[in-house]
C-alpha positions in Angstrom: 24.2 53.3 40.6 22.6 50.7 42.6 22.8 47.2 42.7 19.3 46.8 42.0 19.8 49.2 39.0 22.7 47.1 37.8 21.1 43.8 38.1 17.9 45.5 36.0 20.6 46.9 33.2 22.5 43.2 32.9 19.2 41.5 32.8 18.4 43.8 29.7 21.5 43.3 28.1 22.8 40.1 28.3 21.3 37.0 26.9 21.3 33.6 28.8 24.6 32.7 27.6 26.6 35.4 28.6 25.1 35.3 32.2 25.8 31.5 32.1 29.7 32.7 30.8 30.0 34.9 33.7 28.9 32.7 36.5 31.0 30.0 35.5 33.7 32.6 35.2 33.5 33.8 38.4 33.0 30.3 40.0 36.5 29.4 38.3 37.8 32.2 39.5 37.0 31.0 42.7 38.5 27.5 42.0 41.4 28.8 40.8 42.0 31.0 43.4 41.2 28.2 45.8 43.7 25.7 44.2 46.8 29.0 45.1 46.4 28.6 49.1 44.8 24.9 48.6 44.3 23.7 51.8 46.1 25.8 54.2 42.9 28.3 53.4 40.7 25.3 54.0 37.6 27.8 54.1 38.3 29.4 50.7 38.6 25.7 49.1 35.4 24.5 50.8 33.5 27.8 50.0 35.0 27.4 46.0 33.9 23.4 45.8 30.4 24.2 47.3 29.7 26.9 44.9 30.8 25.1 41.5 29.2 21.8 43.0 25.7 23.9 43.5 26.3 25.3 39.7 26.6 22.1 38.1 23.7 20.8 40.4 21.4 23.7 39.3 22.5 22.8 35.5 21.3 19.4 36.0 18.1 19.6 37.3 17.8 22.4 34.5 18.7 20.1 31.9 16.2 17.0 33.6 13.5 19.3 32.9 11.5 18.2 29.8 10.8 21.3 28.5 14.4 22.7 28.3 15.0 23.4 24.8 18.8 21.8 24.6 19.2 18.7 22.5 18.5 15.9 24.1 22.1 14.5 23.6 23.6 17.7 25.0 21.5 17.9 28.2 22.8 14.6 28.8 26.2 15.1 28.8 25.5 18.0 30.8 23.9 15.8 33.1 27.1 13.3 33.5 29.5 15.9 33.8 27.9 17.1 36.7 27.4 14.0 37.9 31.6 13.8 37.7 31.7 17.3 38.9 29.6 15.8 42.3 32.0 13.0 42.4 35.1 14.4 42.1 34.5 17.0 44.8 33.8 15.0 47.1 37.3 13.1 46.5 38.5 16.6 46.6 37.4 17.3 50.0 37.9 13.6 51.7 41.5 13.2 49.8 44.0 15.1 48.2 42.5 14.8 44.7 43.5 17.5 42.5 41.1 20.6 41.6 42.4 21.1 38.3 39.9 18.7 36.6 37.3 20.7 37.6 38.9 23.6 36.6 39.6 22.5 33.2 35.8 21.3 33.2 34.9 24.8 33.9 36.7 26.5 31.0 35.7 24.0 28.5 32.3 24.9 29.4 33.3 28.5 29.1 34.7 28.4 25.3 31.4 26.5 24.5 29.6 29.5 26.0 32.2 32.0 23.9 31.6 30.3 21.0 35.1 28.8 20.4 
């Protein structure tokens, strides 16, 4: 099967939440896998904080958009948690700040996604 096939058939069947579930999943992933060789694979860790730094970004501008349909509450707490999320990766990458927070960040997000 292609990839262009693929990307038709998981458009088709999965809604917005589930495709918001498995980025974030994936850009833990990254983080986590990032946090094992921390910064003797400086690369990986850079690559890893980029990517989650450009989801939460994307998130926020979603959620500044008037006609998103969240609450307005939620959107702005989706809004400050990026805003952390910015903040704290850039301590990451100047210091040794830890990149568990934004792990746990991550998942939190994810059981919200799931449901739990």
């Amino acid at each position: 099967m292609s990839i262009k096939a693929y990307q038709q058939t998981a458009r088709r069947t999965e809604n917005p939440r589930e495709i918001e579930y498995r980025l974030f999943a994936q850009v833990t992933a990254a983080l986590v896998e990032a946090q094992k060789t921390g910064k003797s694979d400086l690369h990986k860790l850079m690559d890893a904080l980029d990517w989650n730094r450009r989801v939460w970004s994307a998130l926020s501008l979603d959620c500044a958009n008037p006609d998103n349909g969240l609450p307005a509450q939620l959107r702005a707490s989706i809004i400050s948690l990026s805003i952390f999320v910015s903040k704290h990766t850039s301590e990451i990458m100047r210091e040794d700040e830890d990149i568990q927070d934004l792990i746990d960040i991550n998942r939190l997000i994810m059981q919200g996604l799931n449901g739990e």
